[in-house]
C-alpha positions as CSV (number, residue, x, y, z in Angstrom):
1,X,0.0,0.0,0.0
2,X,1.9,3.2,-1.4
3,X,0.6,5.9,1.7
4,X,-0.8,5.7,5.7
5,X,-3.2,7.8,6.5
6,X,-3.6,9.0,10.3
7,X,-5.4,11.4,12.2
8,X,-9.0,10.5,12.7
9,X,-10.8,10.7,15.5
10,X,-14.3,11.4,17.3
11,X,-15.1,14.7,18.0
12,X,-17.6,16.7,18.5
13,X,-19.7,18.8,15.8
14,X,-17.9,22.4,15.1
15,X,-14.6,20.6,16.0
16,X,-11.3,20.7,14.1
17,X,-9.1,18.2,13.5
18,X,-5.9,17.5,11.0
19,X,-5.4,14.2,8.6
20,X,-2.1,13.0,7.7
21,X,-1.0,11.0,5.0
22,X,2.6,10.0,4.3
23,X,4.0,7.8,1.5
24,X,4.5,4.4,3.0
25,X,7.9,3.2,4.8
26,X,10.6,2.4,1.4
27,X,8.1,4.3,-0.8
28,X,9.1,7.0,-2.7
29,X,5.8,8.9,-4.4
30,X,6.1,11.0,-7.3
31,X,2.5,12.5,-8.0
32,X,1.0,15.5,-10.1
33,X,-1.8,15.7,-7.4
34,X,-3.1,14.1,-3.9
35,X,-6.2,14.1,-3.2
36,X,-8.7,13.5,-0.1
37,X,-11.9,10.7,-0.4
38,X,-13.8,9.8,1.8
39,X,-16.5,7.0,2.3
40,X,-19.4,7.3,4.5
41,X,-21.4,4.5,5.5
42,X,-23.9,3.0,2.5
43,X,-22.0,5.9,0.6
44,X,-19.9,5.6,-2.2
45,X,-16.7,7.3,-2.0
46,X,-15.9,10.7,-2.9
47,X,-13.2,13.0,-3.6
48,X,-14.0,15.9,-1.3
49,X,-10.3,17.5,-2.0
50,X,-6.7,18.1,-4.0
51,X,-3.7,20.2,-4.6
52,X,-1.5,19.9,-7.7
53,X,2.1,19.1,-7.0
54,X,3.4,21.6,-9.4
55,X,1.2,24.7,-8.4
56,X,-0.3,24.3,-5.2
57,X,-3.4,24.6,-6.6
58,X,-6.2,23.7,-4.2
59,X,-9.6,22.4,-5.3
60,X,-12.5,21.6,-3.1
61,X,-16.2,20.1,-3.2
62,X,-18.9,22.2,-2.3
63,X,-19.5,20.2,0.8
64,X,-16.5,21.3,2.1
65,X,-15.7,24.1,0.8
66,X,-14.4,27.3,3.2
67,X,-14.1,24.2,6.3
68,X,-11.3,21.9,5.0
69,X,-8.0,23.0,3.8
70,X,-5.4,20.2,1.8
71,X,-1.9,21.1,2.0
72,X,1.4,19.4,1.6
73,X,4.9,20.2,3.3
74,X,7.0,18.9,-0.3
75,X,6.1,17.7,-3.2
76,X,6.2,13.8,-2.4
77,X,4.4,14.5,0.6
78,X,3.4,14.3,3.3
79,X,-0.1,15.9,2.8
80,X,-2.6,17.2,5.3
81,X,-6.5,17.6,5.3
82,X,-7.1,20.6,8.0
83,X,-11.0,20.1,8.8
84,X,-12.6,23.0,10.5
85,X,-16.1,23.2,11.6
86,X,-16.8,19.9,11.2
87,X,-20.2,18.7,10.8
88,X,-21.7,15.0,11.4
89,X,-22.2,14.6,7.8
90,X,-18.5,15.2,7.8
91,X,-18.7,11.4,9.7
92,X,-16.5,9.1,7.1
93,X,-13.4,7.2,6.7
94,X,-10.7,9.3,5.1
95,X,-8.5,8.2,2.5
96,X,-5.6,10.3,0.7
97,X,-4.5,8.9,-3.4
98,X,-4.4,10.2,-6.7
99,X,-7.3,12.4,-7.8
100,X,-9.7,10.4,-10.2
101,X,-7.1,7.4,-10.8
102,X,-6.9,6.3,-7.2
103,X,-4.0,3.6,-7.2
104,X,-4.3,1.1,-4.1
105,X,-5.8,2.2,-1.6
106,X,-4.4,2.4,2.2
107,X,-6.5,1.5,5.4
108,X,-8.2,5.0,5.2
109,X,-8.5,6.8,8.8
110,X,-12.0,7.2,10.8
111,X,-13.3,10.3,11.5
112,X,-16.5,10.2,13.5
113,X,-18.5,13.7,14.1
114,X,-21.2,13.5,17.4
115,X,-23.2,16.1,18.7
């Protein structure tokens, strides 16, 4: 599995909390985006957000648009999913992988929103 995400947890609606995801020990990634999907329950999965390597450029959905910011510290990662103001339709498992050719995907990390 090329990456690991990390960072999910349960928190409470208006909340914020950080993802991680880092290219897997021995793996180098060389990508010209990363994205963030994630998969709710009886959902399918969705790409919700990704930055261009080259650029920086950041695009979002409108669900989570002006709440969730993707960033990266280098080019080959690792990249970050700030989440602000989280909602409990925000309640998914998170994954990080190429935007609309996903290669293999990792374990994904929870993120559960309450009231």
């Amino acid at each position: 599995v090329p990456v690991v995400e990390s960072g999910g947890a349960l928190v409470q609606t208006g909340a914020s909390l950080t993802l991680s995801c880092a290219a897997s020990a021995g793996t180098r990634l060389t990508v010209r985006a990363m994205g963030w999907y994630r998969q709710a329950p009886g959902k399918q999965r969705e790409l919700v957000a990704w930055i261009a390597t080259n650029t920086g450029r950041t695009t979002y959905d409108d669900s989570v648009k002006g709440r969730f910011t993707i960033s990266r510290d280098h080019d080959n990662g690792p990249w970050y999913l700030k989440m602000d103001n989280v909602k409990i339709e925000d309640t998914a498992t998170y994954y990080c992988n190429i935007p609309f050719t996903p290669f293999q995907w990792g374990q994904g990390t929870q993120v559960t929103v309450v009231s």
